[in-house]
DOPA-702627 format. One record per residue: x, y, z of N, C-alpha, C in turn; residue number from 1; residue in three letters. Coordinates in steps of 0.2 Angstrom, whole numbers. Example, Ala and Ser with C-alpha at 12.3 -4.5 7.8 and 13.67 -1.06 7.14 Angstrom:
! DOPA-702627
<drenmar n_x="66" n_y="-28" n_z="39" ca_x="62" ca_y="-22" ca_z="39" c_x="66" c_y="-16" c_z="39" resi="1" resn="ala"/>
<drenmar n_x="64" n_y="-11" n_z="35" ca_x="68" ca_y="-5" ca_z="36" c_x="64" c_y="0" c_z="39" resi="2" resn="ser"/>
END
This chain:
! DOPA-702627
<drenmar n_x="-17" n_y="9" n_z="89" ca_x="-13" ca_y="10" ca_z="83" c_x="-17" c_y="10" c_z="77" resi="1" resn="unk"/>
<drenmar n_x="-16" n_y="13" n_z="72" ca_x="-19" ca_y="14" ca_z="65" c_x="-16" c_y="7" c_z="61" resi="2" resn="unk"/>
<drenmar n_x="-20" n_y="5" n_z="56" ca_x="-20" ca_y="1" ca_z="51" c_x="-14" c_y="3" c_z="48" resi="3" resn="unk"/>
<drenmar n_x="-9" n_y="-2" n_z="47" ca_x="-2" ca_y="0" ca_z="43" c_x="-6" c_y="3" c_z="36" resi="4" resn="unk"/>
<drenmar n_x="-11" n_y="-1" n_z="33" ca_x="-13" ca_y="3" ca_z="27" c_x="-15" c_y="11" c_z="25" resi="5" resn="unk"/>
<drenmar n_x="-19" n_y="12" n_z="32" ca_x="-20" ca_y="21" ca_z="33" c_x="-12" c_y="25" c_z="33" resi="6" resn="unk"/>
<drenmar n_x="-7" n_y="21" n_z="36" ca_x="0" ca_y="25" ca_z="37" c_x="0" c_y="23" c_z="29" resi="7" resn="unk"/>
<drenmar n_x="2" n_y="19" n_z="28" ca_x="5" ca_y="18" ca_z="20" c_x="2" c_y="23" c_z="14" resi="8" resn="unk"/>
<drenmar n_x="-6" n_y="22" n_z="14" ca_x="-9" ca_y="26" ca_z="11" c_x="-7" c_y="33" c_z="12" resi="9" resn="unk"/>
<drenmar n_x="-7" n_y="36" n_z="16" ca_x="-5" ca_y="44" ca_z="18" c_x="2" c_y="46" c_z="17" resi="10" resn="unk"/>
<drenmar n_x="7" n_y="39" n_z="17" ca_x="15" ca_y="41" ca_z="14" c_x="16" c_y="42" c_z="6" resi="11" resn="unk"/>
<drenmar n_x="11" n_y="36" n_z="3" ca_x="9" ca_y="38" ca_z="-5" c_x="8" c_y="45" c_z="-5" resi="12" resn="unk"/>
<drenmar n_x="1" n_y="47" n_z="-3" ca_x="-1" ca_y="55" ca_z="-4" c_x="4" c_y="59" c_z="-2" resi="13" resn="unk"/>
<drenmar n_x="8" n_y="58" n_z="3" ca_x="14" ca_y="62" ca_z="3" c_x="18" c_y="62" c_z="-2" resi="14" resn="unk"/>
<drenmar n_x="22" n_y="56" n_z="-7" ca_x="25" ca_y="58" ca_z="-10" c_x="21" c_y="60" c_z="-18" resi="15" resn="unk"/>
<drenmar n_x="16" n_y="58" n_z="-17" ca_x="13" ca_y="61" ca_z="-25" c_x="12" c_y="69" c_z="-23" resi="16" resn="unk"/>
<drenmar n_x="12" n_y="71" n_z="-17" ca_x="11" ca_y="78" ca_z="-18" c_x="19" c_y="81" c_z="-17" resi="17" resn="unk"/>
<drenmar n_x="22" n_y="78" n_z="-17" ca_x="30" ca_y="81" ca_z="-16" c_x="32" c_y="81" c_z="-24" resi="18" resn="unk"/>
<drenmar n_x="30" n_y="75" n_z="-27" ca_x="32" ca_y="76" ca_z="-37" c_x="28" c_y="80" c_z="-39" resi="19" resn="unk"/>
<drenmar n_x="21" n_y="84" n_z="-39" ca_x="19" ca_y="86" ca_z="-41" c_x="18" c_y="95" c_z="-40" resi="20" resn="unk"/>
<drenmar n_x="23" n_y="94" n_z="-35" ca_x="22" ca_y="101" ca_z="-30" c_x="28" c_y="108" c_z="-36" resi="21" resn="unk"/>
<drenmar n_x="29" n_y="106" n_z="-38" ca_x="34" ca_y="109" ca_z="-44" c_x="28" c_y="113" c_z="-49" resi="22" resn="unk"/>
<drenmar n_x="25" n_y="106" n_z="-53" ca_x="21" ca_y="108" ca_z="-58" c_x="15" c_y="112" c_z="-55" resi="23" resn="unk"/>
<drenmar n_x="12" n_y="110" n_z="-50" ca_x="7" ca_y="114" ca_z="-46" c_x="5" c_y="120" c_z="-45" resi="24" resn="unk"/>
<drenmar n_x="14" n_y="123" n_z="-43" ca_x="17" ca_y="130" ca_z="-42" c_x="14" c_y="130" c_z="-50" resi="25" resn="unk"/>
<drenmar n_x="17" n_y="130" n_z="-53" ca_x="18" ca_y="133" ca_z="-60" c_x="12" c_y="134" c_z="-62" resi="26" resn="unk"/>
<drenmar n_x="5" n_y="128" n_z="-63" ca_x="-1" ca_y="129" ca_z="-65" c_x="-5" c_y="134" c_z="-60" resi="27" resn="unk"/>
<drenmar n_x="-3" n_y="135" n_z="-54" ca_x="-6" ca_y="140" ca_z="-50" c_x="-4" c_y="146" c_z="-53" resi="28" resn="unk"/>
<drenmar n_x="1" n_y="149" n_z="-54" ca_x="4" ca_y="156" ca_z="-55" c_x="1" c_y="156" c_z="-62" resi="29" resn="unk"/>
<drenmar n_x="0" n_y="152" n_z="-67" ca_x="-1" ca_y="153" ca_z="-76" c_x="-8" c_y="154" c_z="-73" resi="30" resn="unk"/>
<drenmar n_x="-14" n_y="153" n_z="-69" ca_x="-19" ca_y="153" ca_z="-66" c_x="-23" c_y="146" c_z="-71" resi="31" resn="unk"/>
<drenmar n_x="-19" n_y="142" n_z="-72" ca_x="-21" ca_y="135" ca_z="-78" c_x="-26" c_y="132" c_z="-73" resi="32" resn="unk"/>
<drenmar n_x="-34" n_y="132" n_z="-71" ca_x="-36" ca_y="129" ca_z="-68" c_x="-39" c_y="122" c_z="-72" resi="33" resn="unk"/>
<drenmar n_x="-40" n_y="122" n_z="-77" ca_x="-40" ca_y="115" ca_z="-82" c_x="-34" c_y="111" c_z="-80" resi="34" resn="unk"/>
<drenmar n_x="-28" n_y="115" n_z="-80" ca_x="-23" ca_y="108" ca_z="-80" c_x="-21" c_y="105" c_z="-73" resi="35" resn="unk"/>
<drenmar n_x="-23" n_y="111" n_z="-67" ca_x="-26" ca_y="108" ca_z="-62" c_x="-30" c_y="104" c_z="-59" resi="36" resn="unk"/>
<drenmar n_x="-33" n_y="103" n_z="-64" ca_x="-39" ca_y="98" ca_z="-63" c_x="-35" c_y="92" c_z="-67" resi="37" resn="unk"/>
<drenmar n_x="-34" n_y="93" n_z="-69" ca_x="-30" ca_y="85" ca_z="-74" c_x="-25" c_y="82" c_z="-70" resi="38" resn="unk"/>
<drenmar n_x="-22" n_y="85" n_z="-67" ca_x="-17" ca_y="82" ca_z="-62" c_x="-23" c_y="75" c_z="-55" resi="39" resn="unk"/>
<drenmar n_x="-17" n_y="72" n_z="-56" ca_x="-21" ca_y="66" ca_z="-48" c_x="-23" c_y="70" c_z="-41" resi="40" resn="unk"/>
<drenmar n_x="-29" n_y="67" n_z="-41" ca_x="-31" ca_y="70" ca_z="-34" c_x="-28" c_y="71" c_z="-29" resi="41" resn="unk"/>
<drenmar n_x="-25" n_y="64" n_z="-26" ca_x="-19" ca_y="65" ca_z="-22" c_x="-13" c_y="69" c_z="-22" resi="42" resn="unk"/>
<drenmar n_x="-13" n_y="74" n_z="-30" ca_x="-7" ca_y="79" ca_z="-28" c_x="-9" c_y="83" c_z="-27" resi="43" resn="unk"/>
<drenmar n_x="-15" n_y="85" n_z="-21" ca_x="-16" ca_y="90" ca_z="-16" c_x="-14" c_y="90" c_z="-12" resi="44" resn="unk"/>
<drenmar n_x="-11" n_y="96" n_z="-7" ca_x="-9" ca_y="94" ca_z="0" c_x="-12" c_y="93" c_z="4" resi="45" resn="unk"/>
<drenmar n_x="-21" n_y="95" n_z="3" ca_x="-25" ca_y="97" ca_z="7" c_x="-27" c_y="89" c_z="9" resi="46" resn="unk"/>
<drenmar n_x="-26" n_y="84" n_z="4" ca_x="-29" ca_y="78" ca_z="6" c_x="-22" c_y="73" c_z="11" resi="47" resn="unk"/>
<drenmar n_x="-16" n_y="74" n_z="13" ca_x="-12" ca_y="73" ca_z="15" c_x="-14" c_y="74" c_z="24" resi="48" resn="unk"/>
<drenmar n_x="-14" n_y="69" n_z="28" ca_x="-15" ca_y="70" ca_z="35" c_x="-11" c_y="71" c_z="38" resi="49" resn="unk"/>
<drenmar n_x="-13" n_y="74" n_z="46" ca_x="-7" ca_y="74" ca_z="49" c_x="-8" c_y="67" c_z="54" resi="50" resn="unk"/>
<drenmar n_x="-3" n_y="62" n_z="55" ca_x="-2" ca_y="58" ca_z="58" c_x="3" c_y="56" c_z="62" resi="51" resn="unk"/>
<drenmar n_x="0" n_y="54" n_z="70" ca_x="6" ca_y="53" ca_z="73" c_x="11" c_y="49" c_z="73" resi="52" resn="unk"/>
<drenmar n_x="17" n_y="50" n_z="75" ca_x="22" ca_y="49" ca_z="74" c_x="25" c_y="41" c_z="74" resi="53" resn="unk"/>
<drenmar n_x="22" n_y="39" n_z="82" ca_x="21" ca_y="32" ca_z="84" c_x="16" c_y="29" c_z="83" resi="54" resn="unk"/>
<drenmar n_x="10" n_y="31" n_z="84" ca_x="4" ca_y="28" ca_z="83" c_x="1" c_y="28" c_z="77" resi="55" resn="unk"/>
<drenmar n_x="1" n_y="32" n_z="76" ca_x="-2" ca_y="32" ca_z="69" c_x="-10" c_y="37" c_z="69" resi="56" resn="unk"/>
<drenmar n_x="-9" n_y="37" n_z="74" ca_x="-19" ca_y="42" ca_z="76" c_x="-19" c_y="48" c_z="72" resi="57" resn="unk"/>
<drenmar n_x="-23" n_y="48" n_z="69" ca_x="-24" ca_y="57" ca_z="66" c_x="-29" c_y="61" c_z="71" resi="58" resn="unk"/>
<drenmar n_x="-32" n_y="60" n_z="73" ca_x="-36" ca_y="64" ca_z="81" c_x="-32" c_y="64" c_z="85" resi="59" resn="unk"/>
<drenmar n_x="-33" n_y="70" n_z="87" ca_x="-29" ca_y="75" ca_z="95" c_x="-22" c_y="75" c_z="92" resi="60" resn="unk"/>
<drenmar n_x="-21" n_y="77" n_z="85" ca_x="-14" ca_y="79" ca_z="84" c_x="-9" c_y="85" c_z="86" resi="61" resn="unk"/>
<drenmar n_x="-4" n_y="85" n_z="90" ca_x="-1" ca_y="90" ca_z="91" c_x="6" c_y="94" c_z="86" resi="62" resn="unk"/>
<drenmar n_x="2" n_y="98" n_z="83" ca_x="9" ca_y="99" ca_z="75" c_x="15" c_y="102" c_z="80" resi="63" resn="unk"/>
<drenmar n_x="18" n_y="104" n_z="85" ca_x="22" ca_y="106" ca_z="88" c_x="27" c_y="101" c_z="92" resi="64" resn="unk"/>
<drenmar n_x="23" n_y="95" n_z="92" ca_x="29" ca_y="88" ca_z="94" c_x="26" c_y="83" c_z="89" resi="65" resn="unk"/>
<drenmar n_x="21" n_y="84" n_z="85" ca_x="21" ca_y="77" ca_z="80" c_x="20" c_y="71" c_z="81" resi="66" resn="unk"/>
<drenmar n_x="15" n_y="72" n_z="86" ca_x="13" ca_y="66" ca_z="88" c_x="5" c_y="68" c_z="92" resi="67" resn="unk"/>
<drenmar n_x="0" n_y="63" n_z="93" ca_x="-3" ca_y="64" ca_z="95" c_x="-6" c_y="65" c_z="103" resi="68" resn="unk"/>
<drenmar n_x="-12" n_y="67" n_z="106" ca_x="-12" ca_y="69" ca_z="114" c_x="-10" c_y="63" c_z="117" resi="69" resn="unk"/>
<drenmar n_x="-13" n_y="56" n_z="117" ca_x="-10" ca_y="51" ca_z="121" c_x="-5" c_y="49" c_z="121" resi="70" resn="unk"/>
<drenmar n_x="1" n_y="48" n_z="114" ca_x="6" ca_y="47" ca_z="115" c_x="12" c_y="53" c_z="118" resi="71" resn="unk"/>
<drenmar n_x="8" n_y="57" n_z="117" ca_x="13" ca_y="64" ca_z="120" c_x="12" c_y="63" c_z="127" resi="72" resn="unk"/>
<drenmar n_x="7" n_y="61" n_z="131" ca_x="5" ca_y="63" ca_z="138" c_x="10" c_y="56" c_z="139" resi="73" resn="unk"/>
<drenmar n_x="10" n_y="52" n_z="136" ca_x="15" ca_y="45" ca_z="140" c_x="22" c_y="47" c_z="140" resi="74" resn="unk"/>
<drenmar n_x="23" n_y="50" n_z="133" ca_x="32" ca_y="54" ca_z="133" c_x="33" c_y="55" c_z="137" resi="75" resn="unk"/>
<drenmar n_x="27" n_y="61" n_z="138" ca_x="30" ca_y="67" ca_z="143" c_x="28" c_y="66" c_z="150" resi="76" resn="unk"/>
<drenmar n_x="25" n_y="60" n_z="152" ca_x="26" ca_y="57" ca_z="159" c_x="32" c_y="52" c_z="160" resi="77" resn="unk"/>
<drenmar n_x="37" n_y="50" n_z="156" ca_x="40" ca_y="46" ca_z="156" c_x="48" c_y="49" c_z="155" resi="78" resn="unk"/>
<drenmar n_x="45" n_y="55" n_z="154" ca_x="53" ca_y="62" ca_z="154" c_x="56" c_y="59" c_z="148" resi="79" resn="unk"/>
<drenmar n_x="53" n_y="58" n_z="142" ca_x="57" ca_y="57" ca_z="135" c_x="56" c_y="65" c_z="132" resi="80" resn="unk"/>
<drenmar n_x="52" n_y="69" n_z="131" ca_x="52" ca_y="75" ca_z="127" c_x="55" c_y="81" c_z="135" resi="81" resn="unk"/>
<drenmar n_x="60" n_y="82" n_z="131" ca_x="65" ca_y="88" ca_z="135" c_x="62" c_y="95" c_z="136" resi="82" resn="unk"/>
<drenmar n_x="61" n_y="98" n_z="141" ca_x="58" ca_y="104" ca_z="145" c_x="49" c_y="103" c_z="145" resi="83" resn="unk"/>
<drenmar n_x="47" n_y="98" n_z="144" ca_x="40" ca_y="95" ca_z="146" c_x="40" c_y="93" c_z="154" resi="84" resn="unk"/>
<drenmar n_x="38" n_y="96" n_z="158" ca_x="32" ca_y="94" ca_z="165" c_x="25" c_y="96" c_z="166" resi="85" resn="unk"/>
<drenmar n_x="26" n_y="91" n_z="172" ca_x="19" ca_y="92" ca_z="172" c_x="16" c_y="98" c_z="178" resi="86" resn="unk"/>
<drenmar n_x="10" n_y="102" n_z="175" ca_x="8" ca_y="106" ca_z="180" c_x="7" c_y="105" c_z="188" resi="87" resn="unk"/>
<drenmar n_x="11" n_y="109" n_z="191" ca_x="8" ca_y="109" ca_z="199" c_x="5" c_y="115" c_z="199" resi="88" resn="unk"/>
<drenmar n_x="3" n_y="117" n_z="205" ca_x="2" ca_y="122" ca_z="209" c_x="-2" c_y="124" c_z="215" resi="89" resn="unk"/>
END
């Protein structure tokens, strides 16, 4: 499990890029790369992680359940995420 401080920190970066996602649009279209720069770091989205849902891992994320490989492989051996089995053949 991840440090509650890396989740927390990464909930901040998300919501500074959600306030700033407005004016962003705006200074990108005007091509204003000065006032782009004057904006806070963390109103990128590029610097925003994906992290898993339970655990908190950013390695082996899967963006289509939002979570990471080891807590998807115990889901989905435990029959919580619907139409997941495991291969036979």
């Amino acid at each position: 499990m991840a440090k509650t401080a890396w989740i927390e920190r990464n909930n901040k970066k998300a919501a500074t890029v959600k306030k700033y996602a407005a004016l962003r649009a705006e200074l990108k279209a005007k091509k204003d790369y000065a006032g782009l720069a004057k904006l806070p770091r963390n109103a990128s989205p590029v610097r925003v992680v994906n992290r898993c849902s339970m655990s908190g891992r950013r390695h082996g994320y899967l963006r289509k359940f939002a979570c990471s490989r080891l807590t998807f492989r115990e889901a989905a051996l435990s029959g919580l995420i619907p139409g997941v089995t495991k291969a036979s053949w």
